[in-house]
C-alpha positions in Angstrom: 148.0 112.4 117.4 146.1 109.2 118.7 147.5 106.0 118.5 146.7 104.0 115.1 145.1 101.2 117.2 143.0 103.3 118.9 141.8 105.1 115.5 138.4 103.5 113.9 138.8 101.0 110.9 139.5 102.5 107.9 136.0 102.2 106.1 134.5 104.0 109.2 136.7 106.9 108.6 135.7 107.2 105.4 132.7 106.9 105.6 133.0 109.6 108.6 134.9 111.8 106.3 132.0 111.6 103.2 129.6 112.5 105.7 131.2 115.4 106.7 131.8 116.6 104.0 128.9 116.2 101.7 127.2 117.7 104.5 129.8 120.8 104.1 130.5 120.8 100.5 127.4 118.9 99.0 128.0 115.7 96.3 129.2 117.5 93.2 131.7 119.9 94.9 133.0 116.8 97.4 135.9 115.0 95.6 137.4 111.4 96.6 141.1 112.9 96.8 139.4 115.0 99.3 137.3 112.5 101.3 140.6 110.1 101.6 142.8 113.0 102.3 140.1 113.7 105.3 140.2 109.9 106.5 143.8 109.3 106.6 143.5 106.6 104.1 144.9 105.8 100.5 142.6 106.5 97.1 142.3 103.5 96.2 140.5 102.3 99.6 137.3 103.6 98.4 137.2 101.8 95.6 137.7 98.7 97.2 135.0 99.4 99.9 132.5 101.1 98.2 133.0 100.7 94.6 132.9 104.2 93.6 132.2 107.8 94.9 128.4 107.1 94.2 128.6 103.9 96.2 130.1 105.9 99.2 127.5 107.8 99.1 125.0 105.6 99.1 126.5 103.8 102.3 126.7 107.2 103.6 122.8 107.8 103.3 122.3 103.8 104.2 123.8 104.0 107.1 121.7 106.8 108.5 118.7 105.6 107.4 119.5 102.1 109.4 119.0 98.4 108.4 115.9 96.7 107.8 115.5 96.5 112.0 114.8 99.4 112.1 112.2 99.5 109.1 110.4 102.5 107.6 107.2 100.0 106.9 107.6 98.2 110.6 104.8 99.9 112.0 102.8 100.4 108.5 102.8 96.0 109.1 101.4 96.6 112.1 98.7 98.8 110.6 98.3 96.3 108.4 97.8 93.5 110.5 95.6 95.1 112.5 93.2 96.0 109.9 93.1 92.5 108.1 92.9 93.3 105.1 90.7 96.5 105.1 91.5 99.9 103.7 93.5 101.9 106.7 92.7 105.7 107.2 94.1 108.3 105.5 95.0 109.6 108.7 96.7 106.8 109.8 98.4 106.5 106.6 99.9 109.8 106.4 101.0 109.5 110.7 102.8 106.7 110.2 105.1 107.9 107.3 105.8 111.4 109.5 106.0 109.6 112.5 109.0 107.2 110.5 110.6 110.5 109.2 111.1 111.8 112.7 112.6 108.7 114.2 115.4 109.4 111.5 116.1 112.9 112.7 116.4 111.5 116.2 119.0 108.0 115.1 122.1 107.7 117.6 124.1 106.6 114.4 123.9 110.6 113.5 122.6 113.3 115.1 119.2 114.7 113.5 120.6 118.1 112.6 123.4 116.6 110.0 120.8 114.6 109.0 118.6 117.3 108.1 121.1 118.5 106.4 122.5 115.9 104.2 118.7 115.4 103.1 118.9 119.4 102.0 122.0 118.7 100.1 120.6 115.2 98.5 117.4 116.9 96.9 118.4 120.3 96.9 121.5 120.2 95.4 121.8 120.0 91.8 123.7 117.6 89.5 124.1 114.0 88.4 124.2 111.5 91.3 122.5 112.5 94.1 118.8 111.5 93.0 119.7 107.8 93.6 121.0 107.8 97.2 118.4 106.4 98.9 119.1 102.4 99.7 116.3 100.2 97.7 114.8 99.3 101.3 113.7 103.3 101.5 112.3 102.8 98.1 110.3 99.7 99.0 109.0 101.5 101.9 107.4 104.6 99.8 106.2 101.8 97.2 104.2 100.0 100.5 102.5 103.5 101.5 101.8 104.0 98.0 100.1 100.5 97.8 98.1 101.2 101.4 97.1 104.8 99.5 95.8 103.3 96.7 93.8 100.5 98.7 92.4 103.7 100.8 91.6 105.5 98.2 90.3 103.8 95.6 88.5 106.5 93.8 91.9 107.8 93.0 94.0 106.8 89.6 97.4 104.8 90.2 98.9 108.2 88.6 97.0 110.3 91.0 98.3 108.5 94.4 101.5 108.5 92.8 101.6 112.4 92.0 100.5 112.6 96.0 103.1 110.5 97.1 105.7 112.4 95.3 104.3 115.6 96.5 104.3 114.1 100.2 107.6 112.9 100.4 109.0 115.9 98.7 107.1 118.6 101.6 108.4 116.1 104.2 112.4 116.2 102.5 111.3 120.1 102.4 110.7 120.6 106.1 113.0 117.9 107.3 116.1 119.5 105.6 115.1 123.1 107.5 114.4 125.2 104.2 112.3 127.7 105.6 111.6 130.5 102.6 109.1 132.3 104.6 112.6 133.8 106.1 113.6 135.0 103.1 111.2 137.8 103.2 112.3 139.1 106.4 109.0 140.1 106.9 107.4 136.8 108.6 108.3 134.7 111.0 107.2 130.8 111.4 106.1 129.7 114.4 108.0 126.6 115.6 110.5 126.6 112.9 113.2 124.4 113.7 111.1 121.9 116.2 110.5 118.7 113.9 107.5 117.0 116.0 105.9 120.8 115.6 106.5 121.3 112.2 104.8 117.4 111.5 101.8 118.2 113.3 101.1 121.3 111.4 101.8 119.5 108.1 99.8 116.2 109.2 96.1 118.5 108.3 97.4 119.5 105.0 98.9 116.3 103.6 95.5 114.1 104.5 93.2 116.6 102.9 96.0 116.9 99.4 95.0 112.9 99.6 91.5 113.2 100.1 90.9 115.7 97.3 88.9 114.4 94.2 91.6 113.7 91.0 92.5 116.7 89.9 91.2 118.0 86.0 94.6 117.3 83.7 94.3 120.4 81.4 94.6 119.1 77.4 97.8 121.4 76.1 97.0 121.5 72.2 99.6 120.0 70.2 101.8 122.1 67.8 102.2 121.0 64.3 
């Protein structure tokens, strides 16, 4: 057993223990009993830290994403400054969001395989709470891409960048969290599956030309009376 002064502080074990175990178990199947019982530390702990069991989990995700030091929009600024107020390229745009995603999978604070994984688990896994883990700085980051999309791309409707977006940040979760379906056949296999900086340069091609594509025709579905 180690020494009690030796141990970390009891927030850091729970939040140690959460991680673990949504990572294991997913949110919904991951209970607090269970996360204290993991930490070493009393019920009522969590509460006090983190205000609930979707508050730990929150601090779970915050924590690997990082503070604002390490921003997702820190290089998008310097994009921005650079180009003084003009449109940047597409390009650009769309290699400076993947370029963010793969610092994340790389952090010291956790290593980039749990990482991939609790991102499967987040949009992946089904059942209330887990579609509002990301901290509102992560949010503000995909709301300044969207705004440098829609300066870019100004042919476009706001709805349109915004469908784009979604889809983009949803094939990036996709191949970040390791879900490879091709597998699934048995009868294919994906050339540099599992190698993150391979997987982002083969999906780089696809996601600027999904931008650059005229606004898509919204079929009119007849309304029933």
């Amino acid at each position: 057993m180690p020494r009690l002064d030796k141990l970390p502080d009891a927030k850091t074990r729970i939040l140690d223990a959460a991680e673990r175990l949504f990572m294991e178990h997913g949110y919904a199947a991951t209970s607090v009993r269970l996360i204290t019982g993991a930490a070493g530390v009393p019920v009522a702990l969590v509460n006090y830290h983190f205000g609930s069991k979707q508050g730990l989990m929150e601090a779970v995700y915050e924590r690997a994403l990082g503070s604002r030091g390490g921003s997702r929009v820190s290089f998008l600024d310097k994009l921005e400054a650079e180009a003084g107020g003009k449109p940047i390229a597409v390009d650009v745009l769309v290699d400076a969001f993947l370029s963010s995603a793969l610092r994340l999978t790389r952090k010291d604070s956790i290593s980039g395989e749990v990482f991939k994984q609790l991102i499967g688990r987040a949009f992946y896994e089904p059942g209330p709470g887990t579609e509002t883990f990301f901290p509102d700085e992560y949010r503000e980051a995909v709301d300044r891409y969207r705004q440098a999309f829609m300066r870019t791309l100004p042919g476009l409707s706001q709805d349109d960048v915004v469908w784009r977006m979604y889809f983009f940040v949803g094939i990036v979760a996709y191949a970040m969290a390791g879900k490879d379906v091709m597998r699934m056949t048995d009868t294919y296999s994906l050339a540099d599956a599992g190698k993150p900086e391979c997987i982002m340069a083969r999906l780089k091609p696809f996601v600027v030309a999904g931008f650059q594509a005229p606004p898509g025709a919204v079929p009119v579905v007849p309304t029933i009376t």
